[in-house]
N, C-alpha and C positions, 0 to 999 in steps of 0.2 A: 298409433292407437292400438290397445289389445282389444284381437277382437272377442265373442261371447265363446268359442272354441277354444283360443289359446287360454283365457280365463278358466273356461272349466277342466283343461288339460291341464294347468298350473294347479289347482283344486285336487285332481282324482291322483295328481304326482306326488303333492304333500301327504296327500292321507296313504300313500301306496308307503312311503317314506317311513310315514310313524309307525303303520303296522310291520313294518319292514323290524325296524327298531324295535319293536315291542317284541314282535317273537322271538329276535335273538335273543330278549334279554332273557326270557322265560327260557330257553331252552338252557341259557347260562345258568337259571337259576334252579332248572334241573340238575344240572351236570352238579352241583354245589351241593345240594340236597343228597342225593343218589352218593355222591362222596363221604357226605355226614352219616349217612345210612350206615352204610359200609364200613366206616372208621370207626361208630359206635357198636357194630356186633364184632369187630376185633376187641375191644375195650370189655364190652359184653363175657366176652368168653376167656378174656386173660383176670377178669375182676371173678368170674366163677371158677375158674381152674386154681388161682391161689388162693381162693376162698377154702376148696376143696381140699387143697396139700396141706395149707398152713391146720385145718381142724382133725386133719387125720395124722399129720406129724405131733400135733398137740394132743391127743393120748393117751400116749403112751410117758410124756412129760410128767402128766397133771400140773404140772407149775403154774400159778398166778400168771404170771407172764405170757405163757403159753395159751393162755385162759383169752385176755386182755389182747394179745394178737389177731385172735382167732377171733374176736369180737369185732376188732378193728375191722377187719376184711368181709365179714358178715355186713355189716354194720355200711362199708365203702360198696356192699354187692348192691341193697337191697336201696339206698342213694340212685345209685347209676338206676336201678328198676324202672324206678319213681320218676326218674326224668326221661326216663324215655318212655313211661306212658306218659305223661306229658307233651312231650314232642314226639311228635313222628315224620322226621324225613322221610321215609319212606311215604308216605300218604303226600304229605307235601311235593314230592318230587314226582309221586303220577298226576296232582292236580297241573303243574306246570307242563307235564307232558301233553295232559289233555289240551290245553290253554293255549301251547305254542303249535298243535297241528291246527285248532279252529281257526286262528291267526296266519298260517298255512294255506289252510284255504283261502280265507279275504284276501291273504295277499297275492295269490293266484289270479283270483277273479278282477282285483283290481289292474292287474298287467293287462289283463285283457280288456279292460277298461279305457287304459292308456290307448293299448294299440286302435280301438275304436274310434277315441277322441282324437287321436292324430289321423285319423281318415282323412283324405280330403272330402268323400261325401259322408260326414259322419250326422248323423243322425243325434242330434244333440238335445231334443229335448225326453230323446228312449237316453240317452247315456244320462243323462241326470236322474232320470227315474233309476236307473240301476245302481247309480250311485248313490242315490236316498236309501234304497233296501241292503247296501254292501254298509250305511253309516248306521242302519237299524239294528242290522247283526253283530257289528264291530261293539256298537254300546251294551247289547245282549253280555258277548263275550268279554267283556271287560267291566258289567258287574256284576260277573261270578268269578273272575279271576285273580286267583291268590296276588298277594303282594309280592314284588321282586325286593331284591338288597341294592344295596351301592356297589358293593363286591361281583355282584351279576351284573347291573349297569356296565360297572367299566371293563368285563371281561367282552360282552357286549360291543364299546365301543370300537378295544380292540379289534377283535372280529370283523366288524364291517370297517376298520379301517378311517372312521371319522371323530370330529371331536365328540364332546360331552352335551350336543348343544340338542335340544327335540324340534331345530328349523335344518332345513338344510338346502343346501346351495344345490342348482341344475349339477355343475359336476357328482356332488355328495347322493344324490340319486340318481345319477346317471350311473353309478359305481355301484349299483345296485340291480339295475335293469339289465337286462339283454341290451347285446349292441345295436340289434336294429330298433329299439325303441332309445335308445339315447339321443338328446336333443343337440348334445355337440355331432354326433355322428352323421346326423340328418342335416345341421348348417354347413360342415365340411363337405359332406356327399354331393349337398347343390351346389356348389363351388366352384368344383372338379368339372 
């Protein structure tokens, strides 16, 4: 029979889990962002410097051609402008940075939450208080936090090494915890 301890330690592990999961994806969808940033002020500045050659090499041409080139690359600068006031990775990639240190901390507070719940004199109906105010903030933080991608998912998954799935098995967060809060650690330990 589980008792109201192991229950609620089953409880504070899942949710230690998805926040676990959830920051890395954010910080994946930083790292993704902060790339795009990047990759579009090189793009940025190679679509202005040929903008720049092609309308100064052109004239001393005058040729129609030389006209029509020169337009073309105006024309390809001031495109890329427009989408990148549009988008901005950059802003995008500080909201994720914000997003994965709040998640940082919950998932902090919740470790210490575990080690609590696996007390043997754990004080269970303060650990559930603290765990209502850690699921108050967690929903806080998550709806104000931008959307991740599938591409950050699985770099994500990666990362922590597990599959695709948002359950996860005692080993799958045990691989996440410190060892002395892992639950296989503490069954072999009484063993011995």
């Amino acid at each position: 029979m589980v008792t109201e301890q192991q229950q609620l330690l089953s409880t504070v592990r899942e949710i230690y889990g998805r926040v676990a999961w959830t920051h890395k994806t954010h910080e994946k969808q930083r790292e993704l962002s902060s790339y795009r940033y990047k990759r579009d002020n090189w793009i940025n500045v190679v679509l202005t410097s040929l903008t720049t050659i092609v309308v100064i090499a052109s004239i001393p041409l005058g040729t129609v051609w030389a006209t029509v080139i020169s337009g073309f690359f105006a024309f390809a600068t001031t495109l890329f402008a427009v989408y990148r006031l549009s988008f901005s990775p950059e802003n995008e990639a500080q909201a994720h940075r914000q997003t994965a240190k709040a998640l940082l901390i919950e998932r902090d507070r919740l470790v210490l939450l575990i080690e609590r719940s696996m007390s043997p004199s754990a004080d269970i109906p303060e650990i559930r208080r603290e765990l209502s105010k850690a699921v108050n903030r967690l929903g806080r933080i998550y709806s104000y936090a931008p959307d991740t991608s599938s591409p950050a998912y699985i770099l994500a998954s990666r990362a922590l090494k597990s599959s695709e799935e948002l359950t996860f098995s005692t080993a799958e967060i045990d691989a996440l915890l410190p060892p002395e809060l892992r639950l296989h650690n503490k069954s072999s330990n009484s063993q011995t």
